[in-house]
C-alpha positions as CSV (number, residue, x, y, z in Angstrom):
1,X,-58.6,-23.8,74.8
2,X,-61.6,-24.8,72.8
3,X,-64.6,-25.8,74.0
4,X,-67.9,-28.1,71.9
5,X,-71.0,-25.8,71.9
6,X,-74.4,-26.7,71.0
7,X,-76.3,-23.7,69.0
8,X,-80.0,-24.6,68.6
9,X,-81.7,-21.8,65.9
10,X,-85.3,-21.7,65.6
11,X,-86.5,-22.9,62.2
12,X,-84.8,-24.7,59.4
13,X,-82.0,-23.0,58.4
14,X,-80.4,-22.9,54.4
15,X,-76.9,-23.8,54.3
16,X,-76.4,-20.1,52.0
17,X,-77.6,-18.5,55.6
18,X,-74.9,-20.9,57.3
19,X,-72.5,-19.3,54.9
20,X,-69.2,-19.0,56.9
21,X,-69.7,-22.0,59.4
22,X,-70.9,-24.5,56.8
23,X,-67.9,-26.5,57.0
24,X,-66.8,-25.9,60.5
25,X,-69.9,-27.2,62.2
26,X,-72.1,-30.2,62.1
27,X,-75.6,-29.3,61.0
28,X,-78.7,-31.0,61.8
29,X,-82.2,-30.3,60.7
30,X,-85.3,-31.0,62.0
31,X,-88.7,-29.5,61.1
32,X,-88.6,-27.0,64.0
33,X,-85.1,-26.1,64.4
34,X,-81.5,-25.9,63.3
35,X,-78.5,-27.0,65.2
36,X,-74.8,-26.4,64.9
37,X,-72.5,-28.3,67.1
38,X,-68.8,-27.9,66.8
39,X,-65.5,-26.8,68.8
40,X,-65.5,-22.5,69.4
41,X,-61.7,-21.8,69.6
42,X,-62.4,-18.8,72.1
43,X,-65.0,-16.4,73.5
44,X,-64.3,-14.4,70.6
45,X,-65.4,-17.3,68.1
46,X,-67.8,-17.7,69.8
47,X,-69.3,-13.8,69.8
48,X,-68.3,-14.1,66.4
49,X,-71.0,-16.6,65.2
50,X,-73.3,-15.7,67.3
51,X,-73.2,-11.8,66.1
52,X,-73.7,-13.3,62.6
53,X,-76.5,-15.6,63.2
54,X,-78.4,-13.0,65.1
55,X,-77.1,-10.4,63.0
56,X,-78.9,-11.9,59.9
57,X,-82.7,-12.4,61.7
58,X,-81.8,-15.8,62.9
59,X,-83.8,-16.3,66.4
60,X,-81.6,-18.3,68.8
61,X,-83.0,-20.6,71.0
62,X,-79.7,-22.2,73.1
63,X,-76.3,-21.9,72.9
64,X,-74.9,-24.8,75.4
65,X,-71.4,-25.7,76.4
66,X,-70.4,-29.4,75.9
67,X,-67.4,-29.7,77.5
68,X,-63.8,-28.7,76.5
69,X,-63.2,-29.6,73.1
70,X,-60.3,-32.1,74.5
71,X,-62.0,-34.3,76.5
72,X,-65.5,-34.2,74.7
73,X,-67.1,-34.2,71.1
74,X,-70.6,-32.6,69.8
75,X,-73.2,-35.0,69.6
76,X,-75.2,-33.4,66.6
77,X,-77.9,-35.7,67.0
78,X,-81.8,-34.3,65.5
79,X,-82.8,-35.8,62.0
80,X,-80.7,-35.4,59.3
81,X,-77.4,-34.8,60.4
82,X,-75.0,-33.5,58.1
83,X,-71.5,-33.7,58.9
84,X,-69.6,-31.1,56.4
85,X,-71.8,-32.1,53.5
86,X,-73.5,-30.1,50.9
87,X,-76.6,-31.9,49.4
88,X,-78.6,-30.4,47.1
């Protein structure tokens, strides 16, 4: 069962740093923080992304359940909001 998470890193984060979960979260940017919102499939997804984002210096500030990824959708929100986009 999946379930929309919120992952609030501190700082602004480059999309090579994002690497792997470029395309499977929403990314928003603000001058303070980055945040991913998007559906984790399982508590192993889940361990999985965090290990990597803390596993390459990354400082987490939040990582918030949304809801089950049926019955509700990630709100990105912030400035910026990039939905599966590569600007540059």
């Amino acid at each position: 069962m999946t379930t929309d998470y919120r992952i609030e890193i501190r700082g602004r984060v480059s999309d090579r740093s994002l690497g792997p979960y470029i395309d499977e979260f929403a990314i928003s940017r603000s001058t303070r923080s980055t945040t991913l919102s998007g559906r984790i499939r399982d508590p192993a997804h889940l361990h999985g992304v965090v290990a990597h984002l803390t596993g390459i210096g990354l400082e987490l500030i939040s990582v918030q359940p949304l809801g089950r990824g049926d019955d509700a959708r990630a709100d990105p929100g912030g400035s910026e909001a990039e939905r599966g986009s590569h600007s540059k």
